[in-house]
PyMOL CGO cylinders between C-alpha atoms (Angstrom):
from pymol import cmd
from pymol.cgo import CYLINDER

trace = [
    CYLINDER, -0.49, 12.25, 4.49, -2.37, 8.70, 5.06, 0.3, 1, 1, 1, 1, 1, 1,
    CYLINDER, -2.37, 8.70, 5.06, -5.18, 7.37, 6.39, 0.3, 1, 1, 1, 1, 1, 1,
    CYLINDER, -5.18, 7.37, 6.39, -5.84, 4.35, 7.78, 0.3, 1, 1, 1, 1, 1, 1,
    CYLINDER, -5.84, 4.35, 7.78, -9.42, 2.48, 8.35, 0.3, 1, 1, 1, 1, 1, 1,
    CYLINDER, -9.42, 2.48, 8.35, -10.28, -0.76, 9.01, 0.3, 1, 1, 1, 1, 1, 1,
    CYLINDER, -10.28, -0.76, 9.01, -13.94, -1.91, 8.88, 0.3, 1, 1, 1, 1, 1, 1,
    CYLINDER, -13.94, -1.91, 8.88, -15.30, -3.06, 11.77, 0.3, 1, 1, 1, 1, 1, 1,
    CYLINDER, -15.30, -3.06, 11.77, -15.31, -6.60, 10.95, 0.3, 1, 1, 1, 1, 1, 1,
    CYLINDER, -15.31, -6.60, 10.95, -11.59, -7.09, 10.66, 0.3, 1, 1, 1, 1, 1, 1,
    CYLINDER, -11.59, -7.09, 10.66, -10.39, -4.35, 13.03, 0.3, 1, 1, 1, 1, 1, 1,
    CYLINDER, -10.39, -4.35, 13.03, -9.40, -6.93, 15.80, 0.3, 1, 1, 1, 1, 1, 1,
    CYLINDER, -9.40, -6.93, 15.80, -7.59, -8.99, 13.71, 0.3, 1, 1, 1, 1, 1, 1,
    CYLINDER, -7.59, -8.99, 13.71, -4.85, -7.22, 14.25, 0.3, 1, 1, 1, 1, 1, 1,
    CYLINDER, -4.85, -7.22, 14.25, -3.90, -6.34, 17.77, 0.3, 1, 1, 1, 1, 1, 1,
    CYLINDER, -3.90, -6.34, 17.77, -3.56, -2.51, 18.88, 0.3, 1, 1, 1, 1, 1, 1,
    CYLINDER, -3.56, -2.51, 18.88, 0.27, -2.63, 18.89, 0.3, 1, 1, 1, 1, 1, 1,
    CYLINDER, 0.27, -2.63, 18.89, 0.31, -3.80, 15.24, 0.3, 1, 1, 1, 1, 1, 1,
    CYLINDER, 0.31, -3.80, 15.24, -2.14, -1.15, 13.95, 0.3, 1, 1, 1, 1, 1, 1,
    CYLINDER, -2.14, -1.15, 13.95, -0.11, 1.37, 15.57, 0.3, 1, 1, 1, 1, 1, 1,
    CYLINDER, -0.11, 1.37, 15.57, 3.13, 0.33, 13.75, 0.3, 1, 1, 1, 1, 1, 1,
    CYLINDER, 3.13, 0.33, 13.75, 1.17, -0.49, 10.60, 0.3, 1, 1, 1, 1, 1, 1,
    CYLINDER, 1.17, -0.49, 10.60, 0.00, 3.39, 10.85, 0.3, 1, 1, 1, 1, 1, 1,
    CYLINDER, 0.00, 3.39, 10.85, 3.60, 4.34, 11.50, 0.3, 1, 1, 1, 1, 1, 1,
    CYLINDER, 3.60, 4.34, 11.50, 5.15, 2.29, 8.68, 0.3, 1, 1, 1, 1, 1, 1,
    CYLINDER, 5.15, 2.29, 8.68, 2.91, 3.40, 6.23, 0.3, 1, 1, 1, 1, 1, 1,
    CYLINDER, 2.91, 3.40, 6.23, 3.59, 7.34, 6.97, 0.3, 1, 1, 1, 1, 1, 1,
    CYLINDER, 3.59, 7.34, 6.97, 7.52, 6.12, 6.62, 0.3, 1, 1, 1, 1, 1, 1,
    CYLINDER, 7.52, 6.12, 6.62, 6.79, 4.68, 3.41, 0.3, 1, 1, 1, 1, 1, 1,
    CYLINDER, 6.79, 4.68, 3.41, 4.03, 7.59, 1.67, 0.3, 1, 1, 1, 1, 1, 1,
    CYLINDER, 4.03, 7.59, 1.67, 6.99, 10.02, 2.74, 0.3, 1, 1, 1, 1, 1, 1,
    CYLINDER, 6.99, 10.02, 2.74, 9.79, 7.99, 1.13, 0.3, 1, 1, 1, 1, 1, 1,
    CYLINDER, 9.79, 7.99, 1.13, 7.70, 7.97, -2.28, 0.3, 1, 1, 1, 1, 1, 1,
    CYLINDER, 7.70, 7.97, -2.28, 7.46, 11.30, -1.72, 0.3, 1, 1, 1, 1, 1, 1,
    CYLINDER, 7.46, 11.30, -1.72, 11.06, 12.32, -1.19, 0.3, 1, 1, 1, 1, 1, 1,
    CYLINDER, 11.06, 12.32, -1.19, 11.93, 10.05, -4.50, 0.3, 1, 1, 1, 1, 1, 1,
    CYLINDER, 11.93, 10.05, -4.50, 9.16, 11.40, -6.25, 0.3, 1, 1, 1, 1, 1, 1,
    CYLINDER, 9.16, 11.40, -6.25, 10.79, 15.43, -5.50, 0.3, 1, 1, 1, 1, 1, 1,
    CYLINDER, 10.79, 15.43, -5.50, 14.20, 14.13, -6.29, 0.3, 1, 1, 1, 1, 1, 1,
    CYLINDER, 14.20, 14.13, -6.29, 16.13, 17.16, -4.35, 0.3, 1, 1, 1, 1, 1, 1,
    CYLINDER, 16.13, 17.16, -4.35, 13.71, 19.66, -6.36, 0.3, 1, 1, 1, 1, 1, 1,
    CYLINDER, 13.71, 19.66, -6.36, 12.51, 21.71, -3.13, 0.3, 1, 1, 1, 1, 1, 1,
    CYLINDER, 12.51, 21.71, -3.13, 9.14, 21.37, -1.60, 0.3, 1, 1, 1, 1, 1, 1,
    CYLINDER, 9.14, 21.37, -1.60, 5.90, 20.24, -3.25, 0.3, 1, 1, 1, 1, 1, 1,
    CYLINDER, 5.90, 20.24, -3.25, 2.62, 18.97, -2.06, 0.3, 1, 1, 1, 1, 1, 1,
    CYLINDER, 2.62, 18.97, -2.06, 2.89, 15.94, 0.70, 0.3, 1, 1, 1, 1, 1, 1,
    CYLINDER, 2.89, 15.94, 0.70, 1.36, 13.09, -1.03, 0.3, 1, 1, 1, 1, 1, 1,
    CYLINDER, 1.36, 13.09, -1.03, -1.86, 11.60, 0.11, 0.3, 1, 1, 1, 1, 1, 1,
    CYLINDER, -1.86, 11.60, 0.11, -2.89, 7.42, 0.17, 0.3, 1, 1, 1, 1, 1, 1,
    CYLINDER, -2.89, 7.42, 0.17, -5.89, 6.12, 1.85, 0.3, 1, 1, 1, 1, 1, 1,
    CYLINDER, -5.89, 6.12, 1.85, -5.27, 2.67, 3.52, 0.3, 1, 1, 1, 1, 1, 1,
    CYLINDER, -5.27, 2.67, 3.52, -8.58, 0.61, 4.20, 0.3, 1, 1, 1, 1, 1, 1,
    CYLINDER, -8.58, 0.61, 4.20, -8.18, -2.85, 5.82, 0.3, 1, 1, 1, 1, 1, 1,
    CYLINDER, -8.18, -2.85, 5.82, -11.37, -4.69, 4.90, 0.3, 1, 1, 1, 1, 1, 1,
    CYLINDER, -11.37, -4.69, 4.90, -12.43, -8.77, 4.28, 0.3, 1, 1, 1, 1, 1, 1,
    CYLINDER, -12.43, -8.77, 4.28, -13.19, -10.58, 1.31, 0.3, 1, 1, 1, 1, 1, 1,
    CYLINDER, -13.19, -10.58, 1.31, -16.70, -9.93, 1.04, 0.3, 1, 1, 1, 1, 1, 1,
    CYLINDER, -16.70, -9.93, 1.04, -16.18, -6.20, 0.63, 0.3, 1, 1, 1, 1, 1, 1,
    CYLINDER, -16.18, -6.20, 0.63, -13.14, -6.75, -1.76, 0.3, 1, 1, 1, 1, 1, 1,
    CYLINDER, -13.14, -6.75, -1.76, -14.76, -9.09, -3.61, 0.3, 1, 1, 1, 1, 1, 1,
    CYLINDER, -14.76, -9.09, -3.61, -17.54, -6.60, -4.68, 0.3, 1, 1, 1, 1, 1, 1,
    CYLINDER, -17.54, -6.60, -4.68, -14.90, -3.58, -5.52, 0.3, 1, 1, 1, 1, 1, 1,
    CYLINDER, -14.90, -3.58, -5.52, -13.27, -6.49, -7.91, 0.3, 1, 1, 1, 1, 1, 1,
    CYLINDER, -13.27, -6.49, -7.91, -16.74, -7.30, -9.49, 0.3, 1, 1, 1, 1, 1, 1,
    CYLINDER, -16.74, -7.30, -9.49, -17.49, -4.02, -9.79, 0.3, 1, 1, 1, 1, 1, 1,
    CYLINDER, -17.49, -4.02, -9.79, -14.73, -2.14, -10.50, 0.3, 1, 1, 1, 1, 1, 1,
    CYLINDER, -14.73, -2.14, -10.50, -12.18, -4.78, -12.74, 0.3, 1, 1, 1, 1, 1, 1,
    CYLINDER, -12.18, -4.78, -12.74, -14.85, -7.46, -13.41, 0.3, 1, 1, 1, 1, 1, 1,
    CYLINDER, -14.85, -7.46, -13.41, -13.85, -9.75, -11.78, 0.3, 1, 1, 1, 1, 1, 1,
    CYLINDER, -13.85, -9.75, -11.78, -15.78, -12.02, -9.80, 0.3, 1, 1, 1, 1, 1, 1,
    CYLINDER, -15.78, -12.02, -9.80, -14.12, -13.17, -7.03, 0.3, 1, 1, 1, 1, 1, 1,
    CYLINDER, -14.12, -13.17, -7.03, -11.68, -12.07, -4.19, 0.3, 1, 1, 1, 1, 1, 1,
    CYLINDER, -11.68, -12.07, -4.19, -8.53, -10.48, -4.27, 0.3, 1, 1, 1, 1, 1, 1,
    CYLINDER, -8.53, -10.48, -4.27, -5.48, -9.46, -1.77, 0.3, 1, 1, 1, 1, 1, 1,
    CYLINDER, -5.48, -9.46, -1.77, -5.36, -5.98, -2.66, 0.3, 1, 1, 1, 1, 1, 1,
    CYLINDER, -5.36, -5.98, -2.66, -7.06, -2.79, -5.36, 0.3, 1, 1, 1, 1, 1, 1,
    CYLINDER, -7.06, -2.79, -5.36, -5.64, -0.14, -5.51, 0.3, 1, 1, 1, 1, 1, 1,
    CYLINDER, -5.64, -0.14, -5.51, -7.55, 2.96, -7.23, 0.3, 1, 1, 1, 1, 1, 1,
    CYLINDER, -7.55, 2.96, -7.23, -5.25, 5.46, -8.48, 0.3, 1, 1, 1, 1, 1, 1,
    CYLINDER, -5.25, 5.46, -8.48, -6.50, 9.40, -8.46, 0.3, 1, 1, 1, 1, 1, 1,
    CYLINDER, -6.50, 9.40, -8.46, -3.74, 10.63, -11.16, 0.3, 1, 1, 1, 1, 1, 1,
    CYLINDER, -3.74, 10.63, -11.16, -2.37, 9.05, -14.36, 0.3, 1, 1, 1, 1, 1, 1,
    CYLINDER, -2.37, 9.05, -14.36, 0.61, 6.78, -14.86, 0.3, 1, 1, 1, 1, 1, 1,
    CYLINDER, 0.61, 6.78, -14.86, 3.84, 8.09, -14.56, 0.3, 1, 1, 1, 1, 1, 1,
    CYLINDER, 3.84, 8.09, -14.56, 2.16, 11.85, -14.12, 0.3, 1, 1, 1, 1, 1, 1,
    CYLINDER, 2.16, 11.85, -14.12, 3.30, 14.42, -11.51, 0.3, 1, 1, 1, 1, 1, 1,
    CYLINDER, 3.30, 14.42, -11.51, 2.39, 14.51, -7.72, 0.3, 1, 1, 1, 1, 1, 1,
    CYLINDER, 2.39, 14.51, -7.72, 0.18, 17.23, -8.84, 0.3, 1, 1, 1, 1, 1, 1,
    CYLINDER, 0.18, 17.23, -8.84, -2.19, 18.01, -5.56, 0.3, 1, 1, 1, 1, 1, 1,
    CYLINDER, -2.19, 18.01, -5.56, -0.68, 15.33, -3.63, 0.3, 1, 1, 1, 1, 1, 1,
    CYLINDER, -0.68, 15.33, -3.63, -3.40, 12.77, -4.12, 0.3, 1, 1, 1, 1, 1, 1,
    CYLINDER, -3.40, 12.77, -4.12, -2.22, 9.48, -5.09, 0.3, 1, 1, 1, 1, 1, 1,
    CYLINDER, -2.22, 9.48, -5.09, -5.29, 7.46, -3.99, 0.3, 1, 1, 1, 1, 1, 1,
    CYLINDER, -5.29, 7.46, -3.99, -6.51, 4.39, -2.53, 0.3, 1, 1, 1, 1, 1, 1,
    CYLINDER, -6.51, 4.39, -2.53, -5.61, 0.89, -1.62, 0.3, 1, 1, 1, 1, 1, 1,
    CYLINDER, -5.61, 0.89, -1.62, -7.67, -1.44, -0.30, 0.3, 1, 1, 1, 1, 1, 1,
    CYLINDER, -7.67, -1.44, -0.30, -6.41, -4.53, 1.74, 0.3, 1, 1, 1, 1, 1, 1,
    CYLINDER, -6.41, -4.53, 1.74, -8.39, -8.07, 2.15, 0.3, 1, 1, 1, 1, 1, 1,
    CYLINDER, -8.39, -8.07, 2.15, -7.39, -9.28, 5.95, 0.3, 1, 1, 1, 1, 1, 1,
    CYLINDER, -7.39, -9.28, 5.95, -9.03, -12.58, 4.60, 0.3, 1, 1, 1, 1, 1, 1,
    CYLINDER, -9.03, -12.58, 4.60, -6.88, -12.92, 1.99, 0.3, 1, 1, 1, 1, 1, 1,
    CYLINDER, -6.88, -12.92, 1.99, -3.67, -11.99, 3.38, 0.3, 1, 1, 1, 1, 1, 1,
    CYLINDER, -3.67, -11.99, 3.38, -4.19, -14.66, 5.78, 0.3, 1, 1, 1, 1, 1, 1,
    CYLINDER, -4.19, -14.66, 5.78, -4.34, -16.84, 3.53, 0.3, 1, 1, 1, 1, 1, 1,
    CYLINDER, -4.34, -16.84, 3.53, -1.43, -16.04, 1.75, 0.3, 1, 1, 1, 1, 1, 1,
    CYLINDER, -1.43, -16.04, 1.75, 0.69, -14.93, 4.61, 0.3, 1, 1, 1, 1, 1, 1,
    CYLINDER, 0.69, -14.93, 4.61, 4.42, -16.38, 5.25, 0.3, 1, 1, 1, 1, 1, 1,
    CYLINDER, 4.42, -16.38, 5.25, 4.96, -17.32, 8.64, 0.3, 1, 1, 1, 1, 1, 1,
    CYLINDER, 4.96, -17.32, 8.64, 2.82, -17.69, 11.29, 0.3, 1, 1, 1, 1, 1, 1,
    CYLINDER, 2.82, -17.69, 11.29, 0.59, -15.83, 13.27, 0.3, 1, 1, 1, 1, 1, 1,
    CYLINDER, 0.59, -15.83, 13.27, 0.52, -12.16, 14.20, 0.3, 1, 1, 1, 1, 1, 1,
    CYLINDER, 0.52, -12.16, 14.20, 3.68, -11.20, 12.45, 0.3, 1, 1, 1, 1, 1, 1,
    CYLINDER, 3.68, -11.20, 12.45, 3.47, -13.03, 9.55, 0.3, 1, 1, 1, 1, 1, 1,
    CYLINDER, 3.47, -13.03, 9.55, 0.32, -11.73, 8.55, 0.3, 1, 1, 1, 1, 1, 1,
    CYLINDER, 0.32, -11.73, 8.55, 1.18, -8.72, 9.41, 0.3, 1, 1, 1, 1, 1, 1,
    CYLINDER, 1.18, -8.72, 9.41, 4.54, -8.58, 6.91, 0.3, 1, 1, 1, 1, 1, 1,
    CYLINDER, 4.54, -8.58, 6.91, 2.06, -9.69, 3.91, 0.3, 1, 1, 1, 1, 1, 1,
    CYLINDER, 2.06, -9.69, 3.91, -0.13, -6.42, 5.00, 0.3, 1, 1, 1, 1, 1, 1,
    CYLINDER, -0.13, -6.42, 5.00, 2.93, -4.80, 4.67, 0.3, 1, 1, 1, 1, 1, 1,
    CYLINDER, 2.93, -4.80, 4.67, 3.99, -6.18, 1.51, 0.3, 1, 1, 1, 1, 1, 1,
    CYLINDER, 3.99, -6.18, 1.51, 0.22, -5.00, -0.37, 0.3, 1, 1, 1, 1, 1, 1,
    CYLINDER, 0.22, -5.00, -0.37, 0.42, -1.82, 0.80, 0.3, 1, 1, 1, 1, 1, 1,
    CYLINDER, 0.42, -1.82, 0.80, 3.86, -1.39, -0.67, 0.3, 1, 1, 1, 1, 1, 1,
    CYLINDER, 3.86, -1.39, -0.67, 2.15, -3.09, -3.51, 0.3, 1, 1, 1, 1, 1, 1,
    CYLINDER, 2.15, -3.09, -3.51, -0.79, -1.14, -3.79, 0.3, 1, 1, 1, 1, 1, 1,
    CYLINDER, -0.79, -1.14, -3.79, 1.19, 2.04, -3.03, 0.3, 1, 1, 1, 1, 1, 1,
    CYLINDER, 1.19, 2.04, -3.03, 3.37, 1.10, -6.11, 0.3, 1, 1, 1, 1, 1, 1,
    CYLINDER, 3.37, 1.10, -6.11, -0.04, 1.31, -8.17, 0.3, 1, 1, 1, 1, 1, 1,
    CYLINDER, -0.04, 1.31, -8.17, -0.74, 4.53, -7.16, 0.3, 1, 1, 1, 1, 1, 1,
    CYLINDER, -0.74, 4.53, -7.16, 2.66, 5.98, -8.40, 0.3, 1, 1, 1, 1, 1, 1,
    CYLINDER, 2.66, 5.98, -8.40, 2.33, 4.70, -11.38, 0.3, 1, 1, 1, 1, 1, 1,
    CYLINDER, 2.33, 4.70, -11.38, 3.53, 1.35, -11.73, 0.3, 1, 1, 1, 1, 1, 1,
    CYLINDER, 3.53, 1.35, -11.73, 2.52, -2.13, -13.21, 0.3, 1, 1, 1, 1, 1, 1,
    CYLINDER, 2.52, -2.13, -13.21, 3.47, -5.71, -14.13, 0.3, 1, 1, 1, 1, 1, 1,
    CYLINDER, 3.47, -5.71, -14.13, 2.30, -6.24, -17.40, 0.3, 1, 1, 1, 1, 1, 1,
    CYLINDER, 2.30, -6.24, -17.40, 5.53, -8.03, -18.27, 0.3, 1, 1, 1, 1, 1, 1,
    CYLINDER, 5.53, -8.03, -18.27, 8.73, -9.60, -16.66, 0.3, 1, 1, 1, 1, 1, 1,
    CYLINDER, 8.73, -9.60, -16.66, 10.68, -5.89, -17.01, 0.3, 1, 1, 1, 1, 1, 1,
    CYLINDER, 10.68, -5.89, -17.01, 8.16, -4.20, -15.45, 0.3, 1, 1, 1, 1, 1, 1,
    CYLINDER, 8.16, -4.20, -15.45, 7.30, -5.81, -12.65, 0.3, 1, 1, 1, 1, 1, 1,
    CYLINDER, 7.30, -5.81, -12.65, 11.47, -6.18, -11.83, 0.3, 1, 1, 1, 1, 1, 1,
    CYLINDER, 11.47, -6.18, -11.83, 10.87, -2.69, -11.47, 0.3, 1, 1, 1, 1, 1, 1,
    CYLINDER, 10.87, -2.69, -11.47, 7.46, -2.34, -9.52, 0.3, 1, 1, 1, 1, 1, 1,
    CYLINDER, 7.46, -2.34, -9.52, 9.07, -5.38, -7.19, 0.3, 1, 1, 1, 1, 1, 1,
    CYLINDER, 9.07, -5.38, -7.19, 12.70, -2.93, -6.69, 0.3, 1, 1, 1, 1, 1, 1,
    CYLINDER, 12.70, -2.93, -6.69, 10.62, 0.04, -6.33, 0.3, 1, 1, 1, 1, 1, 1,
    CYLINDER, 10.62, 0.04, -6.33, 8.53, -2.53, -3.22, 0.3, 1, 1, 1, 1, 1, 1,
    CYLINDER, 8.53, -2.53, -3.22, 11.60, -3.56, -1.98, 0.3, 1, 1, 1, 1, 1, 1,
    CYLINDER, 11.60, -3.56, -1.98, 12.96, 0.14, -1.20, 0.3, 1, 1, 1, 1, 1, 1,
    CYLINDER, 12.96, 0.14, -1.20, 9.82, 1.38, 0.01, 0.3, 1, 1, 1, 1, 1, 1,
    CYLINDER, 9.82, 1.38, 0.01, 9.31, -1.97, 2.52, 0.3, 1, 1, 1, 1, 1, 1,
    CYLINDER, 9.31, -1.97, 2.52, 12.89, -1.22, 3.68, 0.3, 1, 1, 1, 1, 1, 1,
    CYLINDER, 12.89, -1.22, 3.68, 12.79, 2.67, 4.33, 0.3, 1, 1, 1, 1, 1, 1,
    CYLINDER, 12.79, 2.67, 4.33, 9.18, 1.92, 6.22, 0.3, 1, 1, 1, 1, 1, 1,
    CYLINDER, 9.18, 1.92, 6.22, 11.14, -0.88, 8.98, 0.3, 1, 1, 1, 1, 1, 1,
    CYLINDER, 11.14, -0.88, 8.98, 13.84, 1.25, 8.95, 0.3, 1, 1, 1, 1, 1, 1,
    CYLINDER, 13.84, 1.25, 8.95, 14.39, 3.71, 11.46, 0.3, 1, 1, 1, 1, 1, 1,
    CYLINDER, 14.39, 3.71, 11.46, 15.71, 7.38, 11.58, 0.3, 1, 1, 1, 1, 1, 1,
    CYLINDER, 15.71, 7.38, 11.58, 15.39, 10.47, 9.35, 0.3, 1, 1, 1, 1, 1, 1,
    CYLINDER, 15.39, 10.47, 9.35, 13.11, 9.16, 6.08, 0.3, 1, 1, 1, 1, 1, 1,
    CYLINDER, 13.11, 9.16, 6.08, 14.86, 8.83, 3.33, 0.3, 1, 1, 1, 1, 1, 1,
    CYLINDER, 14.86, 8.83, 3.33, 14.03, 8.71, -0.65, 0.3, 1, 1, 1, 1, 1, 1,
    CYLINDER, 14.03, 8.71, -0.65, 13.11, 5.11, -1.87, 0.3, 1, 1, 1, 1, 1, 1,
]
cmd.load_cgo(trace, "trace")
């Protein structure tokens, strides 16, 4: 269903506790894509997302090398099927997560406010993966609606539902 790594270099930076919950929360939220993405139509593959927690120096080179761009970002996310196509094998992909960066960008302080904006690029990177993108104002409504369920249905707790 997911899987979670964090290089060794950032792995403290978020205590035990949190990467326990961060594991569980991201489980909630692959399944909820998935339920949305079957729609009531019976049983399918599980989908599959790779989570890797990482710093800037390692996400800057994926963004060099992979979108050209030369400098750091909060979050890539490398999709293994095509926009808007079916769950096919289960496979969605990867997204990769700059500790560094979400620091710096983080709302609130400490421990829990970084660990809402690692929330919030997963849910952004997962978004990616199923297809979405904010190329313009419609779009990203969507992508950022789409965020917004799958954030909620991952805090949430109980039976998993569609989002």
């Amino acid at each position: 269903m997911i899987d979670l790594s964090f290089d060794d270099d950032v792995r403290d930076r978020l205590a035990a506790p949190l990467r326990r919950r961060l594991r569980v929360e991201l489980v909630r939220m692959v399944r909820a894509a998935e339920r949305a993405e079957r729609g009531g139509r019976g049983r399918g593959p599980a989908l599959q997302a790779s989570f890797r927690l990482t710093g800037d120096a390692v996400i800057h080179e994926l963004n060099r090398d992979y979108r050209g761009k030369d400098r750091p970002t909060d979050v890539l996310a490398f999709a293994q099927r095509d926009a808007g196509g079916g769950p096919g094998d289960g496979v969605l992909g990867d997204v990769v997560i700059s500790l560094d960066t979400a620091r710096r960008q983080q709302r609130g302080r400490g421990a829990a406010g970084l660990y809402r904006e690692v929330m919030f690029l997963a849910a952004h990177g997962l978004c990616h993966l199923l297809g979405y993108d904010h190329p313009d104002d419609a779009q990203e409504a969507a992508m950022n609606a789409r965020m917004a369920a799958l954030l909620a249905e991952a805090a949430r707790r109980g039976t998993i539902r569609a989002a």
